[in-house]
Each structure stands twice: as structure tokens, then as C-alpha cells.
N, C-alpha and C positions, 0 to 999 in steps of 0.2 A: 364615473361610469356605473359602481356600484347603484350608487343613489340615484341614477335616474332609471334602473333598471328596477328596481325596486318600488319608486313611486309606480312607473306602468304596472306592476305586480298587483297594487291594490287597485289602479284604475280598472283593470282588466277585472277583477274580483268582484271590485264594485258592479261592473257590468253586467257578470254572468249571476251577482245576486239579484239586479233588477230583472234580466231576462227569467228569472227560477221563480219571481214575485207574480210576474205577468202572468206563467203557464199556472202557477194555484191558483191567482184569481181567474182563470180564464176553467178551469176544475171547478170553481166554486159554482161559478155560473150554469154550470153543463150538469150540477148535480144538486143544486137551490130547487129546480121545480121538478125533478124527477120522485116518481114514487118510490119507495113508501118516506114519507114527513114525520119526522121527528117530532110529533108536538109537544110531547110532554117535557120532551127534554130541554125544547126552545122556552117554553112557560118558564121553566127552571132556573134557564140561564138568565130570562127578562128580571127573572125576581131576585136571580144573584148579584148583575150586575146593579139591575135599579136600587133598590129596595137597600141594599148595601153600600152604595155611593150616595143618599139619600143625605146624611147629618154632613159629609165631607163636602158636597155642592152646596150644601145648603150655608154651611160656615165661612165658605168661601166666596160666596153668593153675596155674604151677609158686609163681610168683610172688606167688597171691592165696593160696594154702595159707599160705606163709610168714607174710605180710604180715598175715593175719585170726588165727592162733595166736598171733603174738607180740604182738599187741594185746589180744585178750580172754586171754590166761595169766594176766596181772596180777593181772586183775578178778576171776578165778574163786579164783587163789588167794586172795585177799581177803577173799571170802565162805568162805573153804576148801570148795569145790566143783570142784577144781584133776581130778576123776575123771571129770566132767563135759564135760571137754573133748572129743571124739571123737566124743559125742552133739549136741554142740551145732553142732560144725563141719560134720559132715555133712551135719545134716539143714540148717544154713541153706545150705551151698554146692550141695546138691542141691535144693532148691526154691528159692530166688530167687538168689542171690549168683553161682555158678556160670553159668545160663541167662544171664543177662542181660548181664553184663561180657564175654563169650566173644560172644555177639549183639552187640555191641555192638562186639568188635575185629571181625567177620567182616562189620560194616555200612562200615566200613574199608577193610579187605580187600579183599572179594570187592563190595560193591556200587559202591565208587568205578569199582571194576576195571569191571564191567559199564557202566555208564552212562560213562563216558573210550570203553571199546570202542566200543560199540552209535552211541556218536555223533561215531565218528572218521571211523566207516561212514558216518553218514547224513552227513558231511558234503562227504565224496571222492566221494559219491554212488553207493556200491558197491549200498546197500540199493535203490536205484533201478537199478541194471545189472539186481540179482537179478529185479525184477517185471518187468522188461522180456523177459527173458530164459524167462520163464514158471513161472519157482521161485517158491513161498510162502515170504517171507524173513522174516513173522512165525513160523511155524512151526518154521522153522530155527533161527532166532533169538533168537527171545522166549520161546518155548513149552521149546525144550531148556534153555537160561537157569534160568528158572522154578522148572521142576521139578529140576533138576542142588543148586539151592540148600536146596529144600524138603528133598528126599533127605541133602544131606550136612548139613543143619547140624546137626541132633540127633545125628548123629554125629560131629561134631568138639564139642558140649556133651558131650556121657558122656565123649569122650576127653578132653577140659581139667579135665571134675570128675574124673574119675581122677587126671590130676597134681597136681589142684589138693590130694586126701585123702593121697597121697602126699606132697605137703610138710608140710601138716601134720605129717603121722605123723615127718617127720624132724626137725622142731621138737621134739614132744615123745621121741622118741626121747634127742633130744641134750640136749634142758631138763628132760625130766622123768623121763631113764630108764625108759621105757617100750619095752617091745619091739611089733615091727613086727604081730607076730601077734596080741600082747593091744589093742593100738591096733585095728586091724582087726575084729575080734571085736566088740568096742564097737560099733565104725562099723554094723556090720550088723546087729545086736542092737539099733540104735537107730533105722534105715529101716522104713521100711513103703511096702507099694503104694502107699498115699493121699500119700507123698514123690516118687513116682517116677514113676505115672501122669501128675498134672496138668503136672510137668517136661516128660516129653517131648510132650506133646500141644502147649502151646505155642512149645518149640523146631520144631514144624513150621510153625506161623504164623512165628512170627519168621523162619523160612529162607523161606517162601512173600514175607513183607514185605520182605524183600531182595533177591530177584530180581525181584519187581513193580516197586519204585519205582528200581530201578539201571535195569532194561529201560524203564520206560517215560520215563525221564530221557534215555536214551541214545536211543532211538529216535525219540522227538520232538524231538533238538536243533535249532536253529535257531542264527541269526547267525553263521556260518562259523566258524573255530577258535577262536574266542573261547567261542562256545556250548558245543565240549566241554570246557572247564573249569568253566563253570559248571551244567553236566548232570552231572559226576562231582561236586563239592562240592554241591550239592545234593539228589544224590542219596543220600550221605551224613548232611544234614542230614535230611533227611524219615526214611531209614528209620527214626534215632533215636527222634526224636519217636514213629513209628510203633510204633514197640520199647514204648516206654513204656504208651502206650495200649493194647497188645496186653496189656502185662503185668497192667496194672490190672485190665483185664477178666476174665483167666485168676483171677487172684486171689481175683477176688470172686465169680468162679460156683463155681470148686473149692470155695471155701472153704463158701457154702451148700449143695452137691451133697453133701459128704463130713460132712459136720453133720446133713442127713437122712438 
């Protein structure tokens, strides 16, 4: 009786945490295009986030090219379909493999980062100075956050899948004497808009899902210093999960949309 009283305990929790996620992002929305715009602050965040995940995407980027060539070479050569290679790499690391594993370092990254921040604030009581003091400190805060993530993550995904088509190409450069230009040729001779379209459309959810649930982890902390580590690691843990669910869904409407 206990135990099942208990499980409902966290279903219910879970519940009223998704209903608490809705009403901030449904805040976000209602306060994104209202005057006055935080520019400078948003430039700030674009260059923190970017500019700072920049060597970590890029290594990783660098690392799944490597990593995903020398695993299916085997296999192609096998089938002797060893020509294949360059069509197949791209297109899976430009629509799923790339988006997702780079989403996935940048929910790491940049979302632990924001919700450790946002609730280092609410806990020194700074975010409380700001309202007192007559500043909108969601707007500063949550709203520059938000959109700084949405904006840069599609662009730190093109930039990882770029390194990530570039290791490839130096795999097969080095395994299969192929040169850098007839590699590339492939690669693009083997994209299409219906690759590249639904890619970036959900690398903007996904940078939107990581500045929502970093901010609103951070900015709802509670229980004094304790509460921002547990606001940055589960902030972490939800974008994930959210990642995934985002992804499913991209998948499955692209995939009927570009079918009719």
C-alpha cells in the first residue's frame, strides 16, 4: 500500500512539474516580443553559448565522423558497396545522428550551465534584488536565455555535421584513397532539401528544449545550495529525455509530410 502510494506521489509531481513547464513556456511566449528587448544581453548569451561550445562540438563532430566510417567500411565492403560510403554517411549524420548526439553534448553544456546559473541567482537572492528593484528579471533572464539557445544551436549542429563529413572524408581518404573533392561530390550529389529541411527545423526545438527546461530548473530552484545542483543535473536529465520526444515526433511528421 505504501509503494503504491508512493509511486502515484511522484506520478502526480511529475504532472504538476509538466503543468509548471507549460505555464513558463506559455510566460515566455507572452513576454519574447513585448517591449523593451534585451539585445545586448541576447548578443551575450549567443557568444556564450556559441562561441564557448565551439572546440566541444567541434571534437565531437570530429570524433562521430571517425567513429561511424570505421564501423560501417567493413560492412560495405562486405556487400562490396565500399562507393557507397559518403552517401550513406551524410545523409544519416545530416538527418538523425549528427542533430541529436551534438543536442545532446549542448543539453550538457549549455543547459546544465543555465539552470547551475539561473539558480545560483535564485538562491543569493539576486533574482529577488532584480524585482525589487523594478527590473523584469524573467525577461533579462529567461527570455535572452531562451532564444540565445534556439538561435545558436542549429548552428553549432551544421557546424559539428561539417566536422563530423570531414572526418569521415579523412577515413576514407586514408582507408580507401579517395580524394577530399571526389568524397565531397558524393556527399552532395547524395543530399537533398527533404535531408536538410526537417534537420534544421528540429535543431530549433531542440535549442528552444534546452533553454526552457535549463531556465526554468534554474529559476524555480529551491532548498539553498543544495537545490543548484540538483536544478543543473536535472536539468540535464529532462532536456534529454525531451530531446528524444522532440525527435520522435520530427521523424514521424517529416517522414508523412515528404511522402505526400
Amino acid at each position: 500500500m505504501k509503494k503504491s502510494l508512493h509511486i502515484s506521489d511522484k506520478i502526480k509531481s511529475f504532472l504538476i512539474e509538466i503543468g509548471e513547464l507549460s505555464f513558463f513556456a506559455n510566460r515566455f511566449f507572452k513576454e519574447a516580443f513585448v517591449k523593451p528587448f534585451e539585445f545586448k544581453e541576447l548578443l551575450r548569451q549567443c557568444y556564450y553559448m556559441g562561441n564557448r561550445s565551439l572546440l566541444l562540438v567541434g571534437v565531437t563532430g570530429f570524433i562521430l565522423g571517425l567513429v561511424f566510417t570505421l564501423q560501417s567500411r567493413p560492412t560495405l565492403i562486405e556487400f562490396g558497396a565500399e562507393s557507397w560510403m559518403p552517401s550513406m554517411v551524410s545523409i544519416s549524420i545530416i538527418r538523425e545522428i549528427g542533430p541529436v548526439v551534438i543536442a545532446l553534448i549542448c543539453a550538457g553544456r549549455i543547459g546544465s550551465g543555465i539552470g547551475a546559473e539561473l539558480g545560483s541567482m535564485r538562491v543569493t537572492e539576486q533574482i529577488d534584488a532584480m524585482e525589487v528593484s523594478g527590473t523584469n528579471p524573467f525577461k533579462y533572464l529567461v527570455v535572452t536565455r531562451i532564444m540565445a539557445a534556439t538561435l545558436m544551436l542549429p548552428l553549432l549542429i551544421i557546424f559539428g555535421d561539417t566536422i563530423a563529413l570531414f572526418g569521415s572524408a579523412v577515413v576514407e581518404y586514408l582507408k580507401g584513397e579517395v580524394s577530399f573533392q571526389l568524397y565531397f561530390n558524393k556527399v552532395f550529389n547524395a543530399l537533398e532539401f527533404s535531408d536538410l529541411i526537417p534537420a534544421i527545423i528540429k535543431s530549433v526545438f531542440f535549442g528552444f528544449a534546452i533553454g526552457l527546461v535549463g531556465c526554468f530548473k534554474g529559476y524555480n530552484c529551491k532548498k539553498g545550495t543544495v537545490g543548484v545542483g540538483e536544478a543543473s543535473n536535472s536539468a540535464v536529465v529532462y532536456t534529454s529525455m525531451l530531446l528524444f520526444i522532440i525527435d520522435f515526433i520530427a521523424v514521424f511528421i517529416s517522414d508523412i509530410f515528404f511522402e505526400i
